[in-house]
C-alpha positions in Angstrom: 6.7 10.4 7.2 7.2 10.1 3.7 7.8 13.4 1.4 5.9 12.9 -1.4 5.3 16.0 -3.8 5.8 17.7 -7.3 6.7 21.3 -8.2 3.8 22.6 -10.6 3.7 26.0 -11.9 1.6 28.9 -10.9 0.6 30.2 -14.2 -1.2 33.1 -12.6 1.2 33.8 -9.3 4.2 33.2 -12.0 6.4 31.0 -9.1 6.2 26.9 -8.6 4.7 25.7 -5.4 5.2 22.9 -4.1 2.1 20.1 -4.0 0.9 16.7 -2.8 1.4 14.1 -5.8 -2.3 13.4 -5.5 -3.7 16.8 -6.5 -4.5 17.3 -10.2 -3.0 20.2 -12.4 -4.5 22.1 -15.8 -4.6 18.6 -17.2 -6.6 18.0 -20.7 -9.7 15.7 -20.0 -9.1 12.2 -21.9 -12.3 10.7 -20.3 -14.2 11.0 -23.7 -11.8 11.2 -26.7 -10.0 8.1 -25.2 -13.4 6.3 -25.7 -14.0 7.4 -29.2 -11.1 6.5 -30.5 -11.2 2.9 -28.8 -14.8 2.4 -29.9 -13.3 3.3 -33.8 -10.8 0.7 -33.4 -12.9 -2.1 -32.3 -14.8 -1.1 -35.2 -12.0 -1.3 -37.8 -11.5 -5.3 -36.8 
């Protein structure tokens, strides 16, 4: 069986755990500003 993880950090528990490499963190959300700014370059050519 594979052993696939990272060690994140428990900002509110103040230890790292130990978590599957699929689950997401406290990660900003690019989904819109990554848009914007592609749609001001297309613009600019």
């Amino acid at each position: 069986m594979n052993k696939i993880y990272r060690v994140i950090w428990d900002r509110i528990k103040h230890v790292f755990i130990a978590v599957s490499e699929l689950s997401n963190g406290n990660k900003k959300a690019t989904y819109g500003s990554n848009n914007k700014k592609e749609a001001l370059k297309k613009k600019r050519i």
